[in-house]
DONUVO-176434 format. One record per atom (N, C-alpha, C, CB): x, y, z. Coordinates in steps of 0.05 Angstrom, whole numbers, plus 5000, padded with zeros to 4 digits. Atoms other than C-alpha are relative to their C-alpha. Glycine has a CB too. Layout:
! residues N
+------+------+------+
|   xx |   yy |   zz |
+------+------+------+
|    X |    Y |    Z |
...
+------+------+------+
***
This chain:
! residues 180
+------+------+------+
|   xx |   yy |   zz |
+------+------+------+
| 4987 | 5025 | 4997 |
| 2615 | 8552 | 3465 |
| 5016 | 4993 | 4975 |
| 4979 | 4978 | 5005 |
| 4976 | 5006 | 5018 |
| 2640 | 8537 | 3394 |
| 4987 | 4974 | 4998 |
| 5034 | 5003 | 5011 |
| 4992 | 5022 | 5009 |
| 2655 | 8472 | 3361 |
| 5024 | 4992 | 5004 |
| 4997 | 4998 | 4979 |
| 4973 | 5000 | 4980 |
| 2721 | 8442 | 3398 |
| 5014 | 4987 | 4964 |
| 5001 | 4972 | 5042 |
| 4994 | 4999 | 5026 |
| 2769 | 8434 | 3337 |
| 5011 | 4973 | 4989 |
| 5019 | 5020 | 4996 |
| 5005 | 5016 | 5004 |
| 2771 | 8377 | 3291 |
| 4967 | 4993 | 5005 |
| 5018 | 4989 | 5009 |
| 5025 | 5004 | 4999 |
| 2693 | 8386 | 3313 |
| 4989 | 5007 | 4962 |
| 4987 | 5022 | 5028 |
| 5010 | 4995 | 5023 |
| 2680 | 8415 | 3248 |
| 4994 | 4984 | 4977 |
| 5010 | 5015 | 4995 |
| 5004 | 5022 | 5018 |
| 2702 | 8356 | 3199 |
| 4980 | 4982 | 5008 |
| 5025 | 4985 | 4996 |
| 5028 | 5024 | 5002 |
| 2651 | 8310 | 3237 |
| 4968 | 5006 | 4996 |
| 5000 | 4985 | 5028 |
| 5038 | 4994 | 4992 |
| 2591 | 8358 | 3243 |
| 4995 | 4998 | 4963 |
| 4988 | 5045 | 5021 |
| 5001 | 5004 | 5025 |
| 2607 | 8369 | 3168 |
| 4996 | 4961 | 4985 |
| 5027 | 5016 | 4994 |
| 5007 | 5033 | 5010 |
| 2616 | 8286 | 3155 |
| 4970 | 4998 | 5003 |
| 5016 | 4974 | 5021 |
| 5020 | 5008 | 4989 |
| 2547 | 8285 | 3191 |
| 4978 | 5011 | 4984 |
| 5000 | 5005 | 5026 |
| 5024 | 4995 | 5026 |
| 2514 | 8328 | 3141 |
| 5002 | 4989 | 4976 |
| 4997 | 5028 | 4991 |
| 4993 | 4998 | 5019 |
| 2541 | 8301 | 3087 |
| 4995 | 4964 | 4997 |
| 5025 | 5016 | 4997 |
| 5002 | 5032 | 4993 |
| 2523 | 8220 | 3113 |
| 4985 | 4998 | 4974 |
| 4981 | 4988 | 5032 |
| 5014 | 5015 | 5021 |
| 2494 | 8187 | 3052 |
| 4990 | 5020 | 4980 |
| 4975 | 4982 | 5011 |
| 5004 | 4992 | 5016 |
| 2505 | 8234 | 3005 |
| 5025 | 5005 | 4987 |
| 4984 | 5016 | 5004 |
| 4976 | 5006 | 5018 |
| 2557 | 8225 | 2943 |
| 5017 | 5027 | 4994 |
| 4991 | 4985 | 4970 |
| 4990 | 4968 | 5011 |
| 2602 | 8285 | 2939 |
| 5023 | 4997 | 4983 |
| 5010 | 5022 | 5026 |
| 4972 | 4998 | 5029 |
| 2654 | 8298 | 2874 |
| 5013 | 5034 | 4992 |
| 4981 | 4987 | 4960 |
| 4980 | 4973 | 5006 |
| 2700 | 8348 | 2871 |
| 5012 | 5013 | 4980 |
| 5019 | 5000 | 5009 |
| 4982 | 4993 | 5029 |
| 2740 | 8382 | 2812 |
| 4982 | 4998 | 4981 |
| 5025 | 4980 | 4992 |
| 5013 | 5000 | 5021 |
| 2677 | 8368 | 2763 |
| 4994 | 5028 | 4986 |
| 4980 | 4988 | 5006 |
| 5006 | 4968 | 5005 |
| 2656 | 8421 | 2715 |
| 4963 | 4992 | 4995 |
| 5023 | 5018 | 4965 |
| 5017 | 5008 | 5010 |
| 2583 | 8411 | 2715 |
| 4983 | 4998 | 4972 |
| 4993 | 5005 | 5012 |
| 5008 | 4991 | 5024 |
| 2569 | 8442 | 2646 |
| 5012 | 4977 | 4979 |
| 5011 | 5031 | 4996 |
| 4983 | 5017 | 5018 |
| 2620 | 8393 | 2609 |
| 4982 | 4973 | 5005 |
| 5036 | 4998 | 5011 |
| 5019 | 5025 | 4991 |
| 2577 | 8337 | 2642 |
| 4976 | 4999 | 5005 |
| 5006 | 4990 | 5020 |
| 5035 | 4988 | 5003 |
| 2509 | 8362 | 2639 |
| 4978 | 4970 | 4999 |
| 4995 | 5022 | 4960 |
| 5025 | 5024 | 5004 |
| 2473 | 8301 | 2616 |
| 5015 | 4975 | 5024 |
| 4999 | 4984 | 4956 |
| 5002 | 5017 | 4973 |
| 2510 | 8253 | 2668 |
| 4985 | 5008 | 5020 |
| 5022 | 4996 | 5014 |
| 5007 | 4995 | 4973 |
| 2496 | 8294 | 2732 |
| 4968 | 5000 | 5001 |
| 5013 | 5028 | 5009 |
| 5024 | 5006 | 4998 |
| 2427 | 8313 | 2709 |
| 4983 | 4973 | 4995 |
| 4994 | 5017 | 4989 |
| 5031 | 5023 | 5001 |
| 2403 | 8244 | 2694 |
| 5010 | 4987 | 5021 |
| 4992 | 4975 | 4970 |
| 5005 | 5009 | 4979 |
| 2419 | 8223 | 2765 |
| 4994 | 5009 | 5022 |
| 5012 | 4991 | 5004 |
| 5009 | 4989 | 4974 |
| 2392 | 8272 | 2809 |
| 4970 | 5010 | 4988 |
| 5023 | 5027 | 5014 |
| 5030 | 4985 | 5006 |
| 2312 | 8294 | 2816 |
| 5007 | 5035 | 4995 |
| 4975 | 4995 | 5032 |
| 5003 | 4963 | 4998 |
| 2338 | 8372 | 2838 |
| 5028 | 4998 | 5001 |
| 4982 | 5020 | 5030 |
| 4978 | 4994 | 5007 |
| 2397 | 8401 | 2815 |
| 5005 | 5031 | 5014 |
| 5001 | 4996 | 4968 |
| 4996 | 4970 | 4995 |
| 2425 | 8459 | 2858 |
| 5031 | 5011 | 4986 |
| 5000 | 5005 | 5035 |
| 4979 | 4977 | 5011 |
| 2461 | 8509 | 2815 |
| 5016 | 5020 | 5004 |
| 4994 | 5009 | 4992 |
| 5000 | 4982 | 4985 |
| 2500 | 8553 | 2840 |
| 5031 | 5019 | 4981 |
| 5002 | 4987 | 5034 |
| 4973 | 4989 | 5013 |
| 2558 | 8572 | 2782 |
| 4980 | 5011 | 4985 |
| 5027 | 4981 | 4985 |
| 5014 | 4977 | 5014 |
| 2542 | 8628 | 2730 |
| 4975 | 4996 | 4982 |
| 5020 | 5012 | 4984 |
| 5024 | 4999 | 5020 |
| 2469 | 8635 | 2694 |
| 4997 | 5005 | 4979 |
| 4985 | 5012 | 5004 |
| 4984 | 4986 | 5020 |
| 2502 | 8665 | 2639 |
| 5014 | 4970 | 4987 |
| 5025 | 5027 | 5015 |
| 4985 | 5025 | 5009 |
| 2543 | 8602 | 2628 |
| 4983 | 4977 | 4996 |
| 5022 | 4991 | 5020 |
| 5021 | 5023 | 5008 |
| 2489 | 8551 | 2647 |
| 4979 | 5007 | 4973 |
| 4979 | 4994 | 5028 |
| 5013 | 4993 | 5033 |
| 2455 | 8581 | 2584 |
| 5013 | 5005 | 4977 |
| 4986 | 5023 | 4998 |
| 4982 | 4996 | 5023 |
| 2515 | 8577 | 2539 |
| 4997 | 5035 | 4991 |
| 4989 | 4977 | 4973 |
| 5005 | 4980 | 5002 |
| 2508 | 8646 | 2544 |
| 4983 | 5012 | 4975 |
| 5020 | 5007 | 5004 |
| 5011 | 5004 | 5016 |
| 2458 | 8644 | 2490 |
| 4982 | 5038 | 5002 |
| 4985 | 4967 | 5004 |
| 5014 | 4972 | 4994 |
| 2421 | 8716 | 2508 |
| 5019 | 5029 | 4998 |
| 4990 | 4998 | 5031 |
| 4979 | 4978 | 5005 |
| 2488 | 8750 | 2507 |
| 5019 | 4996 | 5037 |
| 4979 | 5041 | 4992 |
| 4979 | 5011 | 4980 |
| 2550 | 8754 | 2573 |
| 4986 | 5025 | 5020 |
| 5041 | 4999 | 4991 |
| 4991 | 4981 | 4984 |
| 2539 | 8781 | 2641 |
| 5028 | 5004 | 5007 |
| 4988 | 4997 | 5019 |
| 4974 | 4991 | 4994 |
| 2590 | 8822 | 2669 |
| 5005 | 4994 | 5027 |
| 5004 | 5028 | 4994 |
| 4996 | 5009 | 4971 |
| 2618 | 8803 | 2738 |
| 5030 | 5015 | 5006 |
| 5001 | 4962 | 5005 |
| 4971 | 4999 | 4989 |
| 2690 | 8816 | 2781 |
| 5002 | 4980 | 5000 |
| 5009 | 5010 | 5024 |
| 4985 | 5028 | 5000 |
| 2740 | 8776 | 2796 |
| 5023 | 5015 | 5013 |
| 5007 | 4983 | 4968 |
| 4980 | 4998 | 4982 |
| 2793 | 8772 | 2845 |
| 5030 | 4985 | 4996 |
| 4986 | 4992 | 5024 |
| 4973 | 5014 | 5001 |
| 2878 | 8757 | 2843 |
| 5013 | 5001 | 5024 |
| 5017 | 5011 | 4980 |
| 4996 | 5006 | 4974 |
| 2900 | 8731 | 2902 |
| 5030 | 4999 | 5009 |
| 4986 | 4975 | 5005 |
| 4967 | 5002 | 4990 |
| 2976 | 8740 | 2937 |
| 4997 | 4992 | 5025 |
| 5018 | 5029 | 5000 |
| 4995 | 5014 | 4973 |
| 2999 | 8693 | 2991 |
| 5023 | 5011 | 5012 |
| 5004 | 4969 | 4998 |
| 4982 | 4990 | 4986 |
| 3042 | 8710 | 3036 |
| 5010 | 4984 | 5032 |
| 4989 | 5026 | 5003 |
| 4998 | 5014 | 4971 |
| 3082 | 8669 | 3097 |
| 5020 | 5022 | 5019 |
| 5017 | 4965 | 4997 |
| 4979 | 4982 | 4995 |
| 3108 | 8717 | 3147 |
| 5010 | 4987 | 5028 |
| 4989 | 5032 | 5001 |
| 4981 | 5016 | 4980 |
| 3155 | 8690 | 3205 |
| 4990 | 5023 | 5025 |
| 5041 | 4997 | 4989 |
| 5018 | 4996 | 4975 |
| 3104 | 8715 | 3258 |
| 4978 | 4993 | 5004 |
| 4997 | 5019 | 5005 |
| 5018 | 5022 | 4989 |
| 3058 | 8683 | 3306 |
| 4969 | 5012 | 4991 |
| 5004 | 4994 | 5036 |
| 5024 | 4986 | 4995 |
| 2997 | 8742 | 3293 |
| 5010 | 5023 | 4976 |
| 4993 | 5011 | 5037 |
| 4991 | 4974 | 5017 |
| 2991 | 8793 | 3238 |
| 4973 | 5016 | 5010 |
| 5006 | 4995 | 4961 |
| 5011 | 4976 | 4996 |
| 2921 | 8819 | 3250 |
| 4971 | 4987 | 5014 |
| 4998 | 5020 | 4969 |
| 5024 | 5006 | 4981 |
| 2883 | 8785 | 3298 |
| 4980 | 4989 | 5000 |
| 4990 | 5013 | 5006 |
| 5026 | 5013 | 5006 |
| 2835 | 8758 | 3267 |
| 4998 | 4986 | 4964 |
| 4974 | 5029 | 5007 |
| 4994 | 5003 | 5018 |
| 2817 | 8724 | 3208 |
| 4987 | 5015 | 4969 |
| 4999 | 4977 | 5004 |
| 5010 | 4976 | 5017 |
| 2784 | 8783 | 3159 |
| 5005 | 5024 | 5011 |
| 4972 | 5000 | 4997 |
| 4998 | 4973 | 4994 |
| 2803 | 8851 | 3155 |
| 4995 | 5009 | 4975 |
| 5025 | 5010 | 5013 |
| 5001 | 4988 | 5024 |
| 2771 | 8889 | 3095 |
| 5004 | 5030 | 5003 |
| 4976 | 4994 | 4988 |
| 4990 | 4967 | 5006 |
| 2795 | 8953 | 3069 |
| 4979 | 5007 | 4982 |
| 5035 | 5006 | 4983 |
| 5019 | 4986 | 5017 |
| 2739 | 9004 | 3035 |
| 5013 | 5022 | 4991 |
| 4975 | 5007 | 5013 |
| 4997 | 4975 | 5007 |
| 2781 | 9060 | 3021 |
| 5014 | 4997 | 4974 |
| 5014 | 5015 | 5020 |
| 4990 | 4986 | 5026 |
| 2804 | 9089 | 2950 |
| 5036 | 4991 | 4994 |
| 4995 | 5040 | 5005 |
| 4972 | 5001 | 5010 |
| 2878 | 9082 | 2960 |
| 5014 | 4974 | 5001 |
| 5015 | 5017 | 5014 |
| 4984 | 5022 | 4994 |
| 2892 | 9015 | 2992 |
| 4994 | 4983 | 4978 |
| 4995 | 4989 | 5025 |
| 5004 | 5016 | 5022 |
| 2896 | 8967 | 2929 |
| 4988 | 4980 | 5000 |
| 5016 | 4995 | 4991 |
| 5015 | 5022 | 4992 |
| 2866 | 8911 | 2959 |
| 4975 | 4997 | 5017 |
| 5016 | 4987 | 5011 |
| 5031 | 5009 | 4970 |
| 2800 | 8890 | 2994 |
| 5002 | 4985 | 5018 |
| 4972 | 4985 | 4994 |
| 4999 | 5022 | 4972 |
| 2816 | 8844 | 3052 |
| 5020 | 4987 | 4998 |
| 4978 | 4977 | 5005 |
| 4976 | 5017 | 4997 |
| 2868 | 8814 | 3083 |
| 4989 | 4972 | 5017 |
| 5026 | 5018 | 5019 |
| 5005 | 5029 | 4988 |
| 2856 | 8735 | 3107 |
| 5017 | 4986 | 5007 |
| 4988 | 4984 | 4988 |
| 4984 | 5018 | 4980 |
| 2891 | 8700 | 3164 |
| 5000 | 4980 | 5001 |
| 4996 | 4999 | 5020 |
| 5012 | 5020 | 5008 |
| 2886 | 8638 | 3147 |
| 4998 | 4969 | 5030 |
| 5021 | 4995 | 4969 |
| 5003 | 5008 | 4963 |
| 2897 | 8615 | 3224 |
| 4979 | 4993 | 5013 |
| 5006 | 5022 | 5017 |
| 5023 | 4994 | 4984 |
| 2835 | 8640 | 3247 |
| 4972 | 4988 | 4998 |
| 4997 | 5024 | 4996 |
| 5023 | 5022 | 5017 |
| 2799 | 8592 | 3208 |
| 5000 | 4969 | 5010 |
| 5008 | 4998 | 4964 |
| 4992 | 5034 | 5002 |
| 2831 | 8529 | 3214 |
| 5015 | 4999 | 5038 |
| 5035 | 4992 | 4963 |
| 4992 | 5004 | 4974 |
| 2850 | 8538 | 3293 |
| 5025 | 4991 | 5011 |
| 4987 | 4987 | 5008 |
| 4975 | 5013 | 4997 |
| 2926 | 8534 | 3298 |
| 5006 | 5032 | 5010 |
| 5017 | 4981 | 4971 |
| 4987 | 4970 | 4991 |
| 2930 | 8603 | 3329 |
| 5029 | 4992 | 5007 |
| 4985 | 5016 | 5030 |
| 4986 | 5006 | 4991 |
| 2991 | 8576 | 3362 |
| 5034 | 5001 | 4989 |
| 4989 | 4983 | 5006 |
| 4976 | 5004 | 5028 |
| 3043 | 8568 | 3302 |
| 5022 | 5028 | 5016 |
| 4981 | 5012 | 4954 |
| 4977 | 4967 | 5000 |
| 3103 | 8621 | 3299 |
| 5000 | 5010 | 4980 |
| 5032 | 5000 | 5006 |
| 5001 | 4986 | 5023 |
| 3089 | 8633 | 3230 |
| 4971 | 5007 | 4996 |
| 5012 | 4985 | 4977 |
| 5024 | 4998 | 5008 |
| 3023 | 8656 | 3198 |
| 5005 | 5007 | 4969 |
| 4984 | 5022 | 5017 |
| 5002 | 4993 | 5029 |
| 2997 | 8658 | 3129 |
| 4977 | 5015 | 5000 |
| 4999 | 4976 | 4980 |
| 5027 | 4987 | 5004 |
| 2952 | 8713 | 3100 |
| 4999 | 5001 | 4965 |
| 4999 | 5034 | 5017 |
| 5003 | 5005 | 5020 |
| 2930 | 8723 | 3031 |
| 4977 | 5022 | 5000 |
| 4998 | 4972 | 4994 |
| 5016 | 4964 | 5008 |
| 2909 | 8800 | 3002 |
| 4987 | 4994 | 4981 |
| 5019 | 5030 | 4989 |
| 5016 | 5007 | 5014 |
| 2848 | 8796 | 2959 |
| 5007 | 5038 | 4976 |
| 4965 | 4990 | 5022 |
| 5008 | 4980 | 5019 |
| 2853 | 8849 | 2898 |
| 4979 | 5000 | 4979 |
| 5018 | 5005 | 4988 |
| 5021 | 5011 | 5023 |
| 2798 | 8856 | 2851 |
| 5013 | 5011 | 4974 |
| 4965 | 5014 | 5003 |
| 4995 | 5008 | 5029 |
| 2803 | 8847 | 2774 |
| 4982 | 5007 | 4980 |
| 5000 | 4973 | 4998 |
| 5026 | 5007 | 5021 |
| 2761 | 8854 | 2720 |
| 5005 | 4982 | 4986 |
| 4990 | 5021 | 4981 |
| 5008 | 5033 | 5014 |
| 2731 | 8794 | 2688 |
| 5014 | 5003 | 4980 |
| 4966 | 4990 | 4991 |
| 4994 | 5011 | 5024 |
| 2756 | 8761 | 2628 |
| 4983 | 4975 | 4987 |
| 5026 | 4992 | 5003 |
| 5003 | 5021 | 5005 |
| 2726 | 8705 | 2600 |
| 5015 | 4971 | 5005 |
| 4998 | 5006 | 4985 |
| 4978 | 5021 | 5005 |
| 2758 | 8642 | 2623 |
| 5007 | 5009 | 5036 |
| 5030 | 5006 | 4968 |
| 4987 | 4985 | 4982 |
| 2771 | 8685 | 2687 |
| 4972 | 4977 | 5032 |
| 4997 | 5048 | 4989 |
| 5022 | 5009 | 4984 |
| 2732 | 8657 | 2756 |
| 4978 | 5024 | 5010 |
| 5013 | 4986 | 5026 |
| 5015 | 4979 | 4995 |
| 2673 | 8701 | 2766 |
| 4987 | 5002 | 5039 |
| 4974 | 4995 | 4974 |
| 5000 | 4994 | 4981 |
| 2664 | 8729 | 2835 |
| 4969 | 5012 | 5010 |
| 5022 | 5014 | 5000 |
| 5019 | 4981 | 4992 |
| 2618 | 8785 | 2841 |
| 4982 | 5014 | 4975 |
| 5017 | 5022 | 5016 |
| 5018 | 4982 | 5028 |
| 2559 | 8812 | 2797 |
| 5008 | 5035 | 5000 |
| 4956 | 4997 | 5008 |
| 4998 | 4971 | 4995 |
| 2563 | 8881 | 2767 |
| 4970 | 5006 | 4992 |
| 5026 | 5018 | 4982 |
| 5026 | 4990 | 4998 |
| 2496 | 8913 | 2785 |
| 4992 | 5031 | 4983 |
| 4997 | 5002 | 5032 |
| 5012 | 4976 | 5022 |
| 2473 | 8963 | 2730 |
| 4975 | 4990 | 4984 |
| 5023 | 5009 | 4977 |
| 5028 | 5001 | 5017 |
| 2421 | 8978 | 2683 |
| 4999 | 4975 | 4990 |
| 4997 | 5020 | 4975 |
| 4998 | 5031 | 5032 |
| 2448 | 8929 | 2626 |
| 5002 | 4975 | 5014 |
| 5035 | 4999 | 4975 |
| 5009 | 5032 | 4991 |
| 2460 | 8868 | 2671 |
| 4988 | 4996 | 5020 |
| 5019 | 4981 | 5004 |
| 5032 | 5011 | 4982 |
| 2395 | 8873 | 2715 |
| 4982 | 4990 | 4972 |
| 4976 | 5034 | 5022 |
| 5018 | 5010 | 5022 |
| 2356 | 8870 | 2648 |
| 5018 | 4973 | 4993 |
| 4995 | 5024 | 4972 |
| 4993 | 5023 | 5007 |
| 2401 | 8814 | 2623 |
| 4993 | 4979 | 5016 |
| 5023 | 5000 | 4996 |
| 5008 | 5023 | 4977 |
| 2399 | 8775 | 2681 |
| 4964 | 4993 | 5001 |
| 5012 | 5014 | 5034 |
| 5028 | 5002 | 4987 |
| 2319 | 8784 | 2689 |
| 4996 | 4978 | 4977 |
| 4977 | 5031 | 5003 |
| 5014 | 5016 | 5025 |
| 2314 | 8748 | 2619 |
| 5009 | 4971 | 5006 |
| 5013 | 5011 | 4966 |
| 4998 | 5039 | 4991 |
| 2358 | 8682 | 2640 |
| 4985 | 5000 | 5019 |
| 5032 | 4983 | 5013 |
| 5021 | 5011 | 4972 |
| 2316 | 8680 | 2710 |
| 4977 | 4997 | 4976 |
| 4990 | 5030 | 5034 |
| 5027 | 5011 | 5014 |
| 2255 | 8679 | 2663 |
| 5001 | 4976 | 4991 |
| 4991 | 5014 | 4978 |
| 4998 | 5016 | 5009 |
| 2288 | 8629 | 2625 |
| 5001 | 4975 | 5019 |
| 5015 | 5005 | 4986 |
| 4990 | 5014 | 4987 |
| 2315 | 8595 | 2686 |
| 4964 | 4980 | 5021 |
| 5026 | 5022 | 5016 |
| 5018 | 5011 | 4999 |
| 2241 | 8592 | 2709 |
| 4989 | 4977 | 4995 |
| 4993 | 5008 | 4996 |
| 5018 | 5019 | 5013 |
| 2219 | 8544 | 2666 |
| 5017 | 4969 | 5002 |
| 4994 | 5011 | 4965 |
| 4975 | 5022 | 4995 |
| 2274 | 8489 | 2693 |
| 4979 | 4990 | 5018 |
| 5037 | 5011 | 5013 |
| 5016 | 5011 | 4977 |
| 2231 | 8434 | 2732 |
| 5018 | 4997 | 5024 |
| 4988 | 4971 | 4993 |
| 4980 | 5020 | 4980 |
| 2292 | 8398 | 2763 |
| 5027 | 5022 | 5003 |
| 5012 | 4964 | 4981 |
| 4969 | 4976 | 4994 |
| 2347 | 8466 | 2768 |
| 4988 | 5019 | 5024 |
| 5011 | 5026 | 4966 |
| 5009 | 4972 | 4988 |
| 2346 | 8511 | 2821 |
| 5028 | 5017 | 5007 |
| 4981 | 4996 | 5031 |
| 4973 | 4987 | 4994 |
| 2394 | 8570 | 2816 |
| 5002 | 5013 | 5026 |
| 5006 | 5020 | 4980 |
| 4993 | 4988 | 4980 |
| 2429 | 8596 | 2876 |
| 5033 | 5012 | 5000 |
| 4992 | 4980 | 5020 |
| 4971 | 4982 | 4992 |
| 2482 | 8644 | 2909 |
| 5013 | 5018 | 4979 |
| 5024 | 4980 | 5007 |
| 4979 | 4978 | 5021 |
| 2523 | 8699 | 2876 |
| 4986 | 5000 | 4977 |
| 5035 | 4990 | 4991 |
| 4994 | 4997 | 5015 |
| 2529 | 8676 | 2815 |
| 4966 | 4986 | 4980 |
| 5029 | 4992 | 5002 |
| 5034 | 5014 | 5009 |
| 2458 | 8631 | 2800 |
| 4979 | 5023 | 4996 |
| 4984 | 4977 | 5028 |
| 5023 | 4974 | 4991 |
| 2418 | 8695 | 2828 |
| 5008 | 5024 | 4993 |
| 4995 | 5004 | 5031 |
| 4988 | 4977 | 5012 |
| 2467 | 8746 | 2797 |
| 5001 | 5018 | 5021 |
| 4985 | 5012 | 4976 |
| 5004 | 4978 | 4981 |
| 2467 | 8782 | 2863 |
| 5018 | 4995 | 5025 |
| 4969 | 5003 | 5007 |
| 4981 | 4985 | 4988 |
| 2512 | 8815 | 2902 |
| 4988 | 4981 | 5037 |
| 4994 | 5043 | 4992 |
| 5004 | 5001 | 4973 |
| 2509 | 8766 | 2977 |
| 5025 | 4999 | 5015 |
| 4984 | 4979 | 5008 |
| 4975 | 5017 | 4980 |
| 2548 | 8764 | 3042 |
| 4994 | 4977 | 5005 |
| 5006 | 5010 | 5029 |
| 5005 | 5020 | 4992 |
| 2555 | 8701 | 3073 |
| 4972 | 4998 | 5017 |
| 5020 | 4995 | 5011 |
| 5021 | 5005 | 4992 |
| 2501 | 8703 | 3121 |
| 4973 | 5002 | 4984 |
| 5001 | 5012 | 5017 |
| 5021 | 4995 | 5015 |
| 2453 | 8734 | 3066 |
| 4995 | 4971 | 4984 |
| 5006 | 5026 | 4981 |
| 5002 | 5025 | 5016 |
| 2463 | 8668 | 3020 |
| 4998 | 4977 | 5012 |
| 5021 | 4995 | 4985 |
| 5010 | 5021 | 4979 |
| 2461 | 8627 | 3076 |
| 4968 | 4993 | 5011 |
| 5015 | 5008 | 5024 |
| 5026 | 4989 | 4997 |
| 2396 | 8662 | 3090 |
| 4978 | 4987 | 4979 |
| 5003 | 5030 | 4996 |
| 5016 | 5003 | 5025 |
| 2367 | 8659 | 3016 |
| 4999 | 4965 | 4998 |
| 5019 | 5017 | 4969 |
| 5010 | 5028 | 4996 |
| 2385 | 8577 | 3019 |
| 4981 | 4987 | 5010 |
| 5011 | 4989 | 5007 |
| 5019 | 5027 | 4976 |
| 2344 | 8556 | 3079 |
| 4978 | 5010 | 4986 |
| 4995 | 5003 | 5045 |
| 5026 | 5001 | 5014 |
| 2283 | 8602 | 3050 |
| 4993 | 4985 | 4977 |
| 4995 | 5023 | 4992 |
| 5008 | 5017 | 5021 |
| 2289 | 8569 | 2985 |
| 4992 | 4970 | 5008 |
| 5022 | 5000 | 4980 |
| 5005 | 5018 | 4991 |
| 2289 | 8503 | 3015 |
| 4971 | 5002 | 5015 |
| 5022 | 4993 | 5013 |
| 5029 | 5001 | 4994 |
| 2227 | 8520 | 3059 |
| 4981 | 5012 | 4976 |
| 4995 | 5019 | 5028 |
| 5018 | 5002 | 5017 |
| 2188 | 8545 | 2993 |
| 5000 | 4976 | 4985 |
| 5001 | 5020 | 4986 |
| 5007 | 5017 | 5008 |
| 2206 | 8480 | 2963 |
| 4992 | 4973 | 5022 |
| 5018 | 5000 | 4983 |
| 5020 | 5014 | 4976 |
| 2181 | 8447 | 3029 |
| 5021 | 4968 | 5003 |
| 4957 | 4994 | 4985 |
| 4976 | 5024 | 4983 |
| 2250 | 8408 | 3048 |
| 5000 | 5012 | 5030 |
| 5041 | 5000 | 4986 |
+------+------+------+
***
């Protein structure tokens, strides 16, 4: 069946009823506001950063993104197509159509994802899974343990590599161990 379109902004309004949302903040710069008005704080930007990186830096990717408008109604059917092979320079192409329900247009926009390596300063994407930052990481989770009112999540909180459904996944369990 779906959600008929424009369904989405209300189911979204409907989760979101009586609860204050702010956009553009950096939470780290504002640390002592946000935390002295919430009981539970979900985390979900780098563990590495929420610790002033005090243990030393994980390493992560990072992605540079090219838009593109092309003066046709369909480029590829859908709105993900990832590439795994060696030569093609990019990882996925995104339709940006297929999302937002305007199949209809005569133009389409897509937007090729290339990966990067991090910089500092850079937006961190994806953990890099090795020796040196599983041990790093295990030491902030220890640290991160001892947080009453934080709970880290997704990617970059958990240092680990999810798809969407997986992090979607890992939320609700966390929520049923903390018995919301």
């Amino acid at each position: 069946q779906g959600i008929p379109v424009g369904g989405y902004t209300k189911l979204v309004s409907n989760m979101l009823e009586g609860i204050d949302v702010e956009l553009s903040v950096d939470f780290l710069k504002e640390r002592e506001k946000y935390s002295g008005i919430a009981e539970k704080i979900i985390y979900t930007g780098a563990i590495d950063g929420y610790y002033d990186y005090r243990l030393g830096e994980l390493e992560y990717r990072t992605l540079r993104f090219e838009n593109e408008v092309l003066d046709m109604p369909n480029f590829q059917g859908n709105a993900a197509v990832n590439y795994t092979d060696r030569e093609t320079p990019f990882t996925r192409i995104i339709e940006h159509k297929w999302f937002e329900f305007n199949t209809e247009a005569e133009k389409t926009v897509i937007t090729r994802e290339y990966p990067q390596d991090f910089k500092k300063g850079d937006e961190p994407y994806y953990p890099i899974n090795d020796e040196r930052n599983e041990k790093l990481f295990k030491e902030y989770r220890e640290l991160s343990l001892k947080e009453d009112n934080v709970i880290f999540g997704g990617r970059l909180g958990e240092y680990k590599y999810y798809d969407m459904d997986q992090v979607i996944l890992s939320a609700l369990n966390r929520m049923k161990e903390l018995g919301a």
